[in-house]
C-alpha positions in Angstrom: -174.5 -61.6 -12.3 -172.1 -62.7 -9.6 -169.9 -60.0 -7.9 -166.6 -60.8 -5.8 -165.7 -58.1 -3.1 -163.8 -57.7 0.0 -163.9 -55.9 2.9 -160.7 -55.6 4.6 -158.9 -58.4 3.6 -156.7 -59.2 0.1 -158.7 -61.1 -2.6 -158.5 -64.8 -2.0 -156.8 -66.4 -5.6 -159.8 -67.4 -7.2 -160.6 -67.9 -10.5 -163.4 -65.8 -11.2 -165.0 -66.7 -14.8 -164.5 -70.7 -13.7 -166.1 -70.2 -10.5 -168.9 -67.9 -11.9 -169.9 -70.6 -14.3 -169.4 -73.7 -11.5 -171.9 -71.9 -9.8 -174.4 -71.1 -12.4 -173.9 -75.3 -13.3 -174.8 -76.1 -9.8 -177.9 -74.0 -10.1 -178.7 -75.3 -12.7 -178.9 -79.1 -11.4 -181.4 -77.3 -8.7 -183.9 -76.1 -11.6 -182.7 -72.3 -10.3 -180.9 -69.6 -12.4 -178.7 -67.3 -10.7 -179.3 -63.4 -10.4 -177.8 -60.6 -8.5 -175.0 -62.5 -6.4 -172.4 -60.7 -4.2 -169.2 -62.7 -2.6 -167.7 -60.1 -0.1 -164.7 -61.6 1.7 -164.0 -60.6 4.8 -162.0 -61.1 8.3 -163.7 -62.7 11.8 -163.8 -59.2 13.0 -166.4 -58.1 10.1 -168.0 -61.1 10.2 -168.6 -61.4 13.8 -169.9 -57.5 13.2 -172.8 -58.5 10.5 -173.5 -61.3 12.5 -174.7 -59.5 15.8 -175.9 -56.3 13.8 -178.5 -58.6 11.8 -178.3 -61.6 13.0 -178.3 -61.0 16.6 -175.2 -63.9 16.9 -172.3 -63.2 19.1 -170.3 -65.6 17.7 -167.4 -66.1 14.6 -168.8 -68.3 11.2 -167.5 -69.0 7.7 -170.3 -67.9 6.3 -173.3 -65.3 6.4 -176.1 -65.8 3.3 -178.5 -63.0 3.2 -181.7 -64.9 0.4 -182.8 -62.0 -1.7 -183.9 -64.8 -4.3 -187.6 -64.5 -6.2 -188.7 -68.2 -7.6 -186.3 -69.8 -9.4 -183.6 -66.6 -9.4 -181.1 -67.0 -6.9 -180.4 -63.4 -5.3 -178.0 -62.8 -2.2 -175.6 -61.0 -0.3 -172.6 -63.9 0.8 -170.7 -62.9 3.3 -166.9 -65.5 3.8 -164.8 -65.2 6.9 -161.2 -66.1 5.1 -160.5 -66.5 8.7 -162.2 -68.9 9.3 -161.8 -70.8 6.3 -158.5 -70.9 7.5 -159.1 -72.4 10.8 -161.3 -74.7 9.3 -159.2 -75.9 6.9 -156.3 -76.6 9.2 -159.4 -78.3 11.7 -160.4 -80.4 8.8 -157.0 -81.2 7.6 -158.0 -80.1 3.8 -156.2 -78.1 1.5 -157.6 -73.8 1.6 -158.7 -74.0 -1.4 -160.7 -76.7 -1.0 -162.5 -74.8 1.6 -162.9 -71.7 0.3 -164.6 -73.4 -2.6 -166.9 -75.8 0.0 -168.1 -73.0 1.6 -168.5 -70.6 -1.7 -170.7 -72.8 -2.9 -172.4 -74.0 0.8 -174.3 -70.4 0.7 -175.4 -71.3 -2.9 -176.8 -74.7 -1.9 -178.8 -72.1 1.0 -179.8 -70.0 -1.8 -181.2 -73.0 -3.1 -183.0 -74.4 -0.2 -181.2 -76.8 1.3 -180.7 -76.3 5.1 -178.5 -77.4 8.0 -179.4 -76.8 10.9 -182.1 -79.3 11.7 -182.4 -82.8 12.0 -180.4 -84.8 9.2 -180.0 -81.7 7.5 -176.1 -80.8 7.9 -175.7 -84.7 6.4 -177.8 -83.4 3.4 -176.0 -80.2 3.2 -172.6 -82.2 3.3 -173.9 -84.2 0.4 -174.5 -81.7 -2.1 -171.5 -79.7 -1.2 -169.5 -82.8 -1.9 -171.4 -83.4 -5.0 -171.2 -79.6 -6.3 -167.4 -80.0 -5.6 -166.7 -83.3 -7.6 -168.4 -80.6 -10.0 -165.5 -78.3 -10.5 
Protein backbone atom coordinates (compact mmCIF):
# COMPACT_ATOMS: atom_id res chain seq x y z
CA UNK A 1 0.00 0.00 0.00
CA UNK A 2 1.31 3.40 -0.84
CA UNK A 3 0.29 6.38 1.46
CA UNK A 4 0.56 10.20 0.35
CA UNK A 5 0.90 12.76 3.40
CA UNK A 6 2.08 16.03 4.20
CA UNK A 7 3.50 17.83 6.71
CA UNK A 8 3.07 21.42 6.60
CA UNK A 9 2.66 22.03 3.16
CA UNK A 10 -0.67 21.80 0.67
CA UNK A 11 -0.82 18.45 -1.29
CA UNK A 12 1.20 18.67 -4.47
CA UNK A 13 -1.64 17.85 -7.59
CA UNK A 14 -0.89 14.42 -8.10
CA UNK A 15 -2.80 11.82 -9.34
CA UNK A 16 -2.86 9.25 -6.84
CA UNK A 17 -4.36 5.88 -8.32
CA UNK A 18 -2.00 6.59 -11.74
CA UNK A 19 0.99 7.22 -9.66
CA UNK A 20 0.29 4.29 -7.20
CA UNK A 21 0.18 1.84 -10.09
CA UNK A 22 3.43 3.74 -12.10
CA UNK A 23 5.12 2.81 -9.15
CA UNK A 24 4.08 -0.68 -8.46
CA UNK A 25 5.06 -1.11 -12.72
CA UNK A 26 8.48 0.15 -12.00
CA UNK A 27 8.78 -2.44 -9.27
CA UNK A 28 7.82 -4.71 -10.98
CA UNK A 29 10.58 -4.35 -13.87
CA UNK A 30 13.01 -4.66 -10.65
CA UNK A 31 11.59 -8.30 -9.72
CA UNK A 32 10.25 -6.35 -6.29
CA UNK A 33 6.64 -5.91 -5.16
CA UNK A 34 5.76 -2.89 -3.19
CA UNK A 35 4.57 -2.91 0.54
CA UNK A 36 3.96 -0.40 3.22
CA UNK A 37 5.00 2.95 1.27
CA UNK A 38 4.55 6.49 2.82
CA UNK A 39 5.07 9.80 0.60
CA UNK A 40 5.03 12.71 3.21
CA UNK A 41 5.52 16.03 1.50
CA UNK A 42 7.07 18.48 3.15
CA UNK A 43 8.89 22.08 3.29
CA UNK A 44 13.07 22.65 3.46
CA UNK A 45 12.41 23.53 7.05
CA UNK A 46 11.06 19.78 7.88
CA UNK A 47 13.28 18.35 5.74
CA UNK A 48 16.40 19.92 6.90
CA UNK A 49 14.84 18.77 10.54
CA UNK A 50 14.76 14.85 9.67
CA UNK A 51 17.85 15.19 8.07
CA UNK A 52 20.07 16.25 11.16
CA UNK A 53 17.76 14.40 13.69
CA UNK A 54 18.54 10.98 11.79
CA UNK A 55 20.64 11.58 9.48
CA UNK A 56 23.14 13.77 11.17
CA UNK A 57 23.12 16.19 7.73
CA UNK A 58 22.98 19.91 8.17
CA UNK A 59 22.04 20.51 4.88
CA UNK A 60 18.48 21.01 2.50
CA UNK A 61 17.61 17.77 -0.05
CA UNK A 62 14.73 16.75 -2.28
CA UNK A 63 14.51 13.70 -0.85
CA UNK A 64 14.95 11.49 2.44
CA UNK A 65 14.27 7.37 1.85
CA UNK A 66 14.10 5.59 5.04
CA UNK A 67 14.47 1.32 3.49
CA UNK A 68 12.12 -0.66 5.70
CA UNK A 69 11.98 -3.28 2.77
CA UNK A 70 12.29 -7.33 3.61
CA UNK A 71 13.46 -9.28 0.17
CA UNK A 72 11.58 -8.51 -2.69
CA UNK A 73 8.88 -6.10 -0.64
CA UNK A 74 9.67 -2.69 -0.98
CA UNK A 75 8.89 -0.92 2.51
CA UNK A 76 9.75 2.89 3.37
CA UNK A 77 9.14 6.07 4.78
CA UNK A 78 9.76 8.96 1.67
CA UNK A 79 10.28 11.98 2.76
CA UNK A 80 9.95 15.17 -0.63
CA UNK A 81 11.07 18.69 0.03
CA UNK A 82 8.30 20.54 -2.49
CA UNK A 83 10.87 23.22 -1.86
CA UNK A 84 13.29 21.95 -3.32
CA UNK A 85 11.64 20.34 -6.08
CA UNK A 86 10.98 23.72 -6.82
CA UNK A 87 14.41 25.08 -6.91
CA UNK A 88 15.38 22.25 -8.79
CA UNK A 89 13.05 22.49 -11.30
CA UNK A 90 13.70 26.08 -12.10
CA UNK A 91 17.83 24.97 -11.75
CA UNK A 92 17.13 22.33 -14.26
CA UNK A 93 14.96 24.29 -16.48
CA UNK A 94 12.11 21.37 -16.44
CA UNK A 95 8.54 21.57 -15.89
CA UNK A 96 7.45 20.85 -11.59
CA UNK A 97 5.81 18.24 -12.44
CA UNK A 98 8.32 16.56 -14.12
CA UNK A 99 10.32 16.79 -10.97
CA UNK A 100 8.11 16.00 -8.54
CA UNK A 101 7.57 12.80 -10.44
CA UNK A 102 11.71 12.18 -11.01
CA UNK A 103 12.28 12.41 -7.62
CA UNK A 104 8.94 10.35 -6.37
CA UNK A 105 10.08 7.72 -8.13
CA UNK A 106 14.23 8.36 -7.38
CA UNK A 107 13.44 7.04 -3.64
CA UNK A 108 11.74 4.01 -5.33
CA UNK A 109 14.70 3.26 -7.53
CA UNK A 110 16.69 3.48 -3.67
CA UNK A 111 14.16 1.19 -2.41
CA UNK A 112 15.18 -0.97 -5.06
CA UNK A 113 18.92 -0.82 -4.80
CA UNK A 114 20.17 1.29 -6.99
CA UNK A 115 22.56 4.01 -5.51
CA UNK A 116 24.12 7.34 -6.19
CA UNK A 117 26.45 8.38 -4.42
CA UNK A 118 29.50 6.47 -5.58
CA UNK A 119 31.48 6.16 -8.45
CA UNK A 120 29.24 5.98 -11.79
CA UNK A 121 26.41 5.57 -9.67
CA UNK A 122 24.36 8.96 -9.99
CA UNK A 123 24.83 8.19 -14.11
CA UNK A 124 23.05 4.79 -13.28
CA UNK A 125 20.61 6.41 -11.04
CA UNK A 126 19.83 9.07 -13.84
CA UNK A 127 19.24 6.18 -16.18
CA UNK A 128 16.51 4.44 -14.63
CA UNK A 129 14.89 7.50 -13.44
CA UNK A 130 14.71 8.49 -17.02
CA UNK A 131 13.61 5.11 -17.96
CA UNK A 132 10.86 4.80 -15.06
CA UNK A 133 9.66 8.31 -16.39
CA UNK A 134 9.27 7.45 -20.23
CA UNK A 135 7.10 4.88 -18.06
CA UNK A 136 4.27 7.10 -17.11
Amino acid sequence: MISYQTDGVDMPAIKKRETTEWIKSVAATYGKRVGEIAYIFCSDEKILEVNRQYLQHDYYTDIITFDYCEGNRLSGDLFISLDTVRTNAEQFGTDYDTELHRVIIHGILHLCGINDKGPGEREIMEEAENKALAMR
